[in-house]
TIZA-592992 format. One record per residue (C-alpha): residue number from 1; z, y, x. Coordinates in steps of 0.5 Angstrom, whole numbers, m for minus. Example, Ala and Ser with C-alpha at 12.3 -4.5 7.8 and 13.67 -1.06 7.14 Angstrom:
{seq: 1 | c3: 16 | c2: m9 | c1: 25} .
{seq: 2 | c3: 14 | c2: m2 | c1: 27} .
END
This chain:
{seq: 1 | c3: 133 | c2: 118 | c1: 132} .
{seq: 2 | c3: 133 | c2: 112 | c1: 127} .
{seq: 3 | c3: 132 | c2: 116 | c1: 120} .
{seq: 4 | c3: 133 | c2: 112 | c1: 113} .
{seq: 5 | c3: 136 | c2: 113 | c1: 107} .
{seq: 6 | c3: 143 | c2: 114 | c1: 109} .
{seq: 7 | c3: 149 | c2: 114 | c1: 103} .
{seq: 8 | c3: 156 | c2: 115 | c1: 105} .
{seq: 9 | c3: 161 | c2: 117 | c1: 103} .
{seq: 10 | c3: 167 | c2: 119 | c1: 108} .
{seq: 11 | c3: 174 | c2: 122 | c1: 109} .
{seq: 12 | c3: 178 | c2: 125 | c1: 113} .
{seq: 13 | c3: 186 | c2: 123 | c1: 113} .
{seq: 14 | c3: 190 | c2: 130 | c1: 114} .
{seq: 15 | c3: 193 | c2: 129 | c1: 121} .
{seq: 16 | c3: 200 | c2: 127 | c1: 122} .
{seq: 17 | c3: 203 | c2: 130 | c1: 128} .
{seq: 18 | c3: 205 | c2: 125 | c1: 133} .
{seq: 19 | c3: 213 | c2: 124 | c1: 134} .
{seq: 20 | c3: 214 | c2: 126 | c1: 141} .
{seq: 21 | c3: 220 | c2: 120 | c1: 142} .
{seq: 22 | c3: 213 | c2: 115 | c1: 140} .
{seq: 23 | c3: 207 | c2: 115 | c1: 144} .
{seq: 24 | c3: 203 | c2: 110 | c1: 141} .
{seq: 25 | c3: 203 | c2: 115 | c1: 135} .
{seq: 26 | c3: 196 | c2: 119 | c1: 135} .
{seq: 27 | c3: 193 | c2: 123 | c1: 129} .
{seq: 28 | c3: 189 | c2: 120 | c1: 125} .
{seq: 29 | c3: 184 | c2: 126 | c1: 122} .
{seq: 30 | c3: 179 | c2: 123 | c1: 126} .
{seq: 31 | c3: 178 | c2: 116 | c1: 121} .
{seq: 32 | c3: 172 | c2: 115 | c1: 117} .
{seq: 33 | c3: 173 | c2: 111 | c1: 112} .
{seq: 34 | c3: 167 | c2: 109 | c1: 108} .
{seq: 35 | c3: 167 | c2: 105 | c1: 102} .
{seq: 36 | c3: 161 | c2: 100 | c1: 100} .
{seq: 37 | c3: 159 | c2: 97 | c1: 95} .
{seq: 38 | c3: 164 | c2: 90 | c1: 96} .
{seq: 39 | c3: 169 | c2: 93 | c1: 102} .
{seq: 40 | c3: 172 | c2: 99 | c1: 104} .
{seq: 41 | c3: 170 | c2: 101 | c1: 112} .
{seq: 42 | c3: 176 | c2: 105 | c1: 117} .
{seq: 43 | c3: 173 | c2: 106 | c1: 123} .
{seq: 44 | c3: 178 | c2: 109 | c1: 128} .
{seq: 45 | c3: 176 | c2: 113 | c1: 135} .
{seq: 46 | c3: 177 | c2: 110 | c1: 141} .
{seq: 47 | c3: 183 | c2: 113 | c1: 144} .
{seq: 48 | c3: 183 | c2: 120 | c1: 143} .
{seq: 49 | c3: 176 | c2: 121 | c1: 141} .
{seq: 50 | c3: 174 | c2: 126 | c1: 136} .
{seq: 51 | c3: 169 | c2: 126 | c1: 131} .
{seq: 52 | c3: 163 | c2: 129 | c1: 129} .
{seq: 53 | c3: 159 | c2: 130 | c1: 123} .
{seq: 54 | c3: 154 | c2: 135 | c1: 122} .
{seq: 55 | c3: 151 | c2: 134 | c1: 129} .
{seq: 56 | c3: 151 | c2: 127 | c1: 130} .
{seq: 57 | c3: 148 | c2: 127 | c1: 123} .
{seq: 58 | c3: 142 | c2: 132 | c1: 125} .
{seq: 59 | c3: 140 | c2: 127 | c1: 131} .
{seq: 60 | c3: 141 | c2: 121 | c1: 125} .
{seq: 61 | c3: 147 | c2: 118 | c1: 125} .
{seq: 62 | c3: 152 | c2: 118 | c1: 120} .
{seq: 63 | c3: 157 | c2: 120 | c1: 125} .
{seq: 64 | c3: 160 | c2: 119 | c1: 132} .
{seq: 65 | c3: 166 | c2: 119 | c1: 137} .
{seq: 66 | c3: 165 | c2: 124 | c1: 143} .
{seq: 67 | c3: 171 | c2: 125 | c1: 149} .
{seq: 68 | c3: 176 | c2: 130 | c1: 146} .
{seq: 69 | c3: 175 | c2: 136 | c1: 150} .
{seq: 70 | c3: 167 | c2: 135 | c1: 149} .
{seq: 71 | c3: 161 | c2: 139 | c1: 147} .
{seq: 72 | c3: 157 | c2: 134 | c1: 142} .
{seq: 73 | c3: 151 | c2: 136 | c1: 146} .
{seq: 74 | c3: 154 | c2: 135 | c1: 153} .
{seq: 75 | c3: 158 | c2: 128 | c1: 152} .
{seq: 76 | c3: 157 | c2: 124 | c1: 157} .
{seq: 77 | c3: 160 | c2: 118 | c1: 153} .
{seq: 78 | c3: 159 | c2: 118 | c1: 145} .
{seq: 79 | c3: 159 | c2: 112 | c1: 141} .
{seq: 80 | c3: 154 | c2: 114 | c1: 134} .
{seq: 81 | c3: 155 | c2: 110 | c1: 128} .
{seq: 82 | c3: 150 | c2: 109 | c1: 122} .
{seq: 83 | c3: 152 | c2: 106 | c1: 116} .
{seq: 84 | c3: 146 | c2: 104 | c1: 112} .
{seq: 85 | c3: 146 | c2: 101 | c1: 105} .
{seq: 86 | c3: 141 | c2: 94 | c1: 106} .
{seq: 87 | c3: 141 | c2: 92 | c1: 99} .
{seq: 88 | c3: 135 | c2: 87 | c1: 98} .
{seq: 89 | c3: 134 | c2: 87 | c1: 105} .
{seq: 90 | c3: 137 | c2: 80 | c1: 109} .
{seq: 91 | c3: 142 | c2: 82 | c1: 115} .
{seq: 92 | c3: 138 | c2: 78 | c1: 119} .
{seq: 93 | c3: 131 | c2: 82 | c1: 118} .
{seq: 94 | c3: 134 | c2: 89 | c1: 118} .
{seq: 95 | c3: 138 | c2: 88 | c1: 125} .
{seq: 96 | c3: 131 | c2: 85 | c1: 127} .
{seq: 97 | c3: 127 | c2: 90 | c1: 124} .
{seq: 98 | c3: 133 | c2: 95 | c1: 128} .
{seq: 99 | c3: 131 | c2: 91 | c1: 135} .
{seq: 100 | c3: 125 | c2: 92 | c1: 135} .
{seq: 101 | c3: 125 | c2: 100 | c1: 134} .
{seq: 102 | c3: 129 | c2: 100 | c1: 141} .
{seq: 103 | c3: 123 | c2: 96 | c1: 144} .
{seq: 104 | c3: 118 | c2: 100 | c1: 141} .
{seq: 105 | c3: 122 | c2: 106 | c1: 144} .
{seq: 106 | c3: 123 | c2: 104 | c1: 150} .
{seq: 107 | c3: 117 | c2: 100 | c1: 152} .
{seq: 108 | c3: 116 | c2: 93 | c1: 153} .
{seq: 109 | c3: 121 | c2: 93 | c1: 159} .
{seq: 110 | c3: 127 | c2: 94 | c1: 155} .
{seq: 111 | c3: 132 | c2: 88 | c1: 155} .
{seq: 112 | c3: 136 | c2: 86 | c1: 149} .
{seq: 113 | c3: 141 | c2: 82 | c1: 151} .
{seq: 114 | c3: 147 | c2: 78 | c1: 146} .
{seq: 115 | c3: 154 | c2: 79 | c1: 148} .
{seq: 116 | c3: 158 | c2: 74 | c1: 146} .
{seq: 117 | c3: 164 | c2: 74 | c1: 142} .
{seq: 118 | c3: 167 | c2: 80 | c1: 140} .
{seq: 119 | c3: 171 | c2: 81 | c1: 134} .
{seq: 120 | c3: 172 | c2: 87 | c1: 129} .
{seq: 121 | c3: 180 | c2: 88 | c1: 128} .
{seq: 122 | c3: 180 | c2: 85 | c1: 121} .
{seq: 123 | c3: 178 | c2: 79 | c1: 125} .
{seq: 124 | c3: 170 | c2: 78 | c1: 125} .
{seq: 125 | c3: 165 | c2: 76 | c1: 129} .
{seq: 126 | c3: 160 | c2: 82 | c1: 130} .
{seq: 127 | c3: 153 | c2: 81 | c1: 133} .
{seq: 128 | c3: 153 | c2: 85 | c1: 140} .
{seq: 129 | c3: 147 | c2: 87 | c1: 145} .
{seq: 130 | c3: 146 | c2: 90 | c1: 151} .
{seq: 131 | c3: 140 | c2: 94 | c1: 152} .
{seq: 132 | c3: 137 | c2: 96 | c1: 159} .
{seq: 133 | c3: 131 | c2: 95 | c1: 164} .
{seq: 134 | c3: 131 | c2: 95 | c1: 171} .
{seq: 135 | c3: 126 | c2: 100 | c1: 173} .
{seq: 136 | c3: 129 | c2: 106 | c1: 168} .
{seq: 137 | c3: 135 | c2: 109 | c1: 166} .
{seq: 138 | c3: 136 | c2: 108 | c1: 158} .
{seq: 139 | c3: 143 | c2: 112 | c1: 155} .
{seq: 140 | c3: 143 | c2: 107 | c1: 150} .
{seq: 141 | c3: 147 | c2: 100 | c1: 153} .
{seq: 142 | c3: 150 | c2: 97 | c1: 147} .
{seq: 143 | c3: 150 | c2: 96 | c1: 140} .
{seq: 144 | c3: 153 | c2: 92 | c1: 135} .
{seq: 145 | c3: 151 | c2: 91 | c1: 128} .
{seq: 146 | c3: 156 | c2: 89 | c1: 122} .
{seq: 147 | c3: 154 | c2: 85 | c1: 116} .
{seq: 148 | c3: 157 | c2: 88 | c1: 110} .
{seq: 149 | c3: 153 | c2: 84 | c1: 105} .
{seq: 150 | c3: 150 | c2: 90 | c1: 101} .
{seq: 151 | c3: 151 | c2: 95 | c1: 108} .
{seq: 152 | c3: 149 | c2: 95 | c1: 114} .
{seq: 153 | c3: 154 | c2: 99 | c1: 120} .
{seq: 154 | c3: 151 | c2: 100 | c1: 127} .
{seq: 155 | c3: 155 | c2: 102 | c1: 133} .
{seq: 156 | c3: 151 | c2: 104 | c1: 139} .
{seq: 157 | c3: 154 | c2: 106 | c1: 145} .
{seq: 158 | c3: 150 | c2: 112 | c1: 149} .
{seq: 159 | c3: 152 | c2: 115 | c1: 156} .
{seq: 160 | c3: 150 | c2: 119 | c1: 161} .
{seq: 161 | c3: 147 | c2: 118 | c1: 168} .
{seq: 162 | c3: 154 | c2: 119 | c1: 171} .
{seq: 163 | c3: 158 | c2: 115 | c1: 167} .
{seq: 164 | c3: 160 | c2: 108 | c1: 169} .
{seq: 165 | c3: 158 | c2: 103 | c1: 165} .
{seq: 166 | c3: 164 | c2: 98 | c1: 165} .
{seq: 167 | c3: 169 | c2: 104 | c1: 164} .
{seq: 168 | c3: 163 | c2: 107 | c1: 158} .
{seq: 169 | c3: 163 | c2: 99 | c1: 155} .
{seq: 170 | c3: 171 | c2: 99 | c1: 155} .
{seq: 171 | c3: 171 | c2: 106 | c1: 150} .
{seq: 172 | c3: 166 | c2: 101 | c1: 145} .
{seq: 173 | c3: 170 | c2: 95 | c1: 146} .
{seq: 174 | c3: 176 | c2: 99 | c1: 143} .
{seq: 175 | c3: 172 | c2: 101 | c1: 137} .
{seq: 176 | c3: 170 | c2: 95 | c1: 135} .
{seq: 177 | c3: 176 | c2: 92 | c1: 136} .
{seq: 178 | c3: 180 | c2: 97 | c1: 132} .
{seq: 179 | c3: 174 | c2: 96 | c1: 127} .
{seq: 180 | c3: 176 | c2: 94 | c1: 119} .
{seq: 181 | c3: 173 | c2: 92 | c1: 114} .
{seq: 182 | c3: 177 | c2: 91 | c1: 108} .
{seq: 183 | c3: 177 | c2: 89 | c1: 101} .
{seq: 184 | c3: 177 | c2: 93 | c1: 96} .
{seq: 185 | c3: 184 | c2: 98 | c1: 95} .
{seq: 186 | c3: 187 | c2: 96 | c1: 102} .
{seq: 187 | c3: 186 | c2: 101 | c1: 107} .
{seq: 188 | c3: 189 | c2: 97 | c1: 113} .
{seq: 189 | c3: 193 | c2: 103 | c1: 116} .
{seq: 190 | c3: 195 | c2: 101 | c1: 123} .
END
């Protein structure tokens, strides 16, 4: 997969057992939290999604968030997440640079397609595409990109043959939407 100078720094909240009188509760030891140069970055898993680090990170993401009782290797829905450090190099020219590689790996044919108005839960707008060709199965069918002046986070959504698309969209929505990026010193716990 993409292969560059990827600095990162995450870590793991101790995980707190859920009351049993509160279902909304849910541990949090798979948070990452990553902080940049400008912004500290907490990104929660979708639903019970769990995260994975040293597999993701030999196909080269930083890390990802598979199904909970799901083997990485066997996950038929999987939300990768990079985290590049893009200094000197303008938002604008490294997603293209970005887009242009998922052309260039999947051909001509692929179509890259803007998704309009989704929004991160520290409440920006974050740039969002569809990725698919007609003639050809492709497991990557989202990504998003977020400006963080001096970082660069990517999400892709990745599925299997046998997921639904609609239902796979709907686990990355949620990450997106429990994404934040925070000033420095607020962690914007939930």
């Amino acid at each position: 997969m993409r292969h560059l100078w990827i600095f990162f720094v995450i870590c793991l909240v101790a995980g707190q057992t859920a009351s049993s009188s509160d279902s909304s509760s849910y541990t949090d030891d798979n948070t990452a939290f990553f902080e940049g140069e400008k912004l500290t970055y907490v990104v929660y898993p979708p639903g019970d999604y769990r995260m994975i680090i040293d597999q993701a990170s030999d196909e080269g993401y930083s890390f990802a968030f598979i199904p909970p009782e799901s083997d990485y290797t066997a996950a038929e829905v999987m939300v990768g997440v990079n985290i590049y450090k893009i200094r000197g190099i303008a938002f604008e020219d490294a997603l293209a640079q970005d887009t242009a590689g998922l052309r260039e790996h999947y051909g001509a044919e692929v179509s890259i397609r803007a998704v309009d108005s989704i929004f991160t839960g520290s409440g920006e707008m974050i740039p969002t595409f569809y990725v698919n060709d007609a003639k050809a199965f492709i497991p990557n069918v989202m990504i998003s990109y977020y400006d963080g002046a001096t970082e660069m986070l990517i999400f892709e959504l990745i599925i299997s043959p046998t997921v639904a698309r609609f239902e796979a969209e709907e686990v990355f929505m949620e990450c997106l939407e429990r994404f934040k990026a925070l000033p420095m010193g607020d962690l914007g716990y939930e």
